[in-house]
C-alpha positions as semicolon CSV with decimal commas, in nm:
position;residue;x (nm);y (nm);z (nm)
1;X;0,000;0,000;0,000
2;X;0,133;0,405;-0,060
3;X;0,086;0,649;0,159
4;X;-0,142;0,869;-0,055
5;X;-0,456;0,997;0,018
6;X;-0,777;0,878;-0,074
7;X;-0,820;1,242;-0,329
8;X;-0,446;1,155;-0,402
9;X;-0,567;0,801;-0,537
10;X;-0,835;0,932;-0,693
11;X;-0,649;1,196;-0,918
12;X;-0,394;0,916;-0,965
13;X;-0,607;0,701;-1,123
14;X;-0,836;0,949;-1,311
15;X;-0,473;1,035;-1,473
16;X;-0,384;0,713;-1,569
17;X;-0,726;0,671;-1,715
18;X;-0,712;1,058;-1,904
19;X;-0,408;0,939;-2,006
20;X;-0,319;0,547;-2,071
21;X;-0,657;0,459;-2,094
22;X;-0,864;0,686;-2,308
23;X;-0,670;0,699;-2,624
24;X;-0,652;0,299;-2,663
25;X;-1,060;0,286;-2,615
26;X;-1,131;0,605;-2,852
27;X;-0,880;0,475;-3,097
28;X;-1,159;0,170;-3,170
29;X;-1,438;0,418;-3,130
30;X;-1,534;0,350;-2,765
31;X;-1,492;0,581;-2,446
32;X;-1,450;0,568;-2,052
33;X;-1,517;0,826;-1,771
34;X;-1,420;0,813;-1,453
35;X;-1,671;0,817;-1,222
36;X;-1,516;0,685;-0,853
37;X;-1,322;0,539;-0,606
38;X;-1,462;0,326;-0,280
39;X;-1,377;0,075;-0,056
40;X;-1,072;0,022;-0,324
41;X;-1,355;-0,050;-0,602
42;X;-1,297;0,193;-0,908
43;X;-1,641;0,286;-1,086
44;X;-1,615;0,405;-1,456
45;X;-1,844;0,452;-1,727
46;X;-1,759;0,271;-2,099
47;X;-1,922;0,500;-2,342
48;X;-1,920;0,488;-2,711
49;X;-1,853;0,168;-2,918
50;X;-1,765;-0,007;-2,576
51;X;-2,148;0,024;-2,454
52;X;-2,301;-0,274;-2,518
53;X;-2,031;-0,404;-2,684
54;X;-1,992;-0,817;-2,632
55;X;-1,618;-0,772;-2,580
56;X;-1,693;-0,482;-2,320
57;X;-1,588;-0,722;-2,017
58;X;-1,309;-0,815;-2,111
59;X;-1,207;-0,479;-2,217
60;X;-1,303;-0,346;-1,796
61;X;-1,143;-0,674;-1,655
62;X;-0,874;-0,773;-1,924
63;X;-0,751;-0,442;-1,988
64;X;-0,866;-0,183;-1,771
65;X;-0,917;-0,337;-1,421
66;X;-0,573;-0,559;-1,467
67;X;-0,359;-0,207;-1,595
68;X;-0,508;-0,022;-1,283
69;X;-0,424;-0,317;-1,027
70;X;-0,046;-0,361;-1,228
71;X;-0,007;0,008;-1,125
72;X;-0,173;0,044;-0,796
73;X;-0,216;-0,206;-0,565
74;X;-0,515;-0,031;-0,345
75;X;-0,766;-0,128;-0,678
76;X;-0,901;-0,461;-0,588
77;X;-1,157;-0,411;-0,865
78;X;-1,295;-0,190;-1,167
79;X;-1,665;-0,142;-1,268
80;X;-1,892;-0,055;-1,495
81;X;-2,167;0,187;-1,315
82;X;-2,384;0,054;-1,604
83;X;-2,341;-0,343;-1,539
84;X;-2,386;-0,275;-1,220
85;X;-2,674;-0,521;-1,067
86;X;-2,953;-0,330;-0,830
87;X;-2,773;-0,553;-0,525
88;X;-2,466;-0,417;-0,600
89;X;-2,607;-0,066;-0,530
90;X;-2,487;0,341;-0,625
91;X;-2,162;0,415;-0,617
């Protein structure tokens, strides 16, 4: 674990998504926004081609969830606000 913050975290990872993440996803027509961090779960948004998309998945748990975790080892897990089930509640 690093010493940073929970807002440090937070603009960590919204960088690395601005950033690393963005460009791949937009490059095949798809998007992501960030939309939080709790309880070391980080909830984004796919928007674009990547909505609905059958490969969208495996593009949050393949690529996006497993470069977050790589980089910082407070992420246990990434979602999709719009996958979300009703139990799993708001973020």
């Amino acid at each position: 674990m690093t010493d940073m913050t929970q807002e440090e975290l937070e603009n960590v990872i919204q960088n690395i998504i601005q950033i690393r993440i963005r460009p791949v996803l937009q490059a095949h027509g798809g998007d992501i926004a960030y939309k939080a961090f709790k309880d070391g779960v980080v909830y984004v948004e796919l928007q674009g081609a990547c909505q609905g998309c059958p490969g969208a998945i495996e593009t949050l748990k393949g690529n996006v969830e497993h470069f977050l975790k790589l980089l910082l080892p407070e992420i246990k897990e990434v979602r999709d606000v719009n996958m979300m089930t009703t139990e799993e509640g708001e973020c």
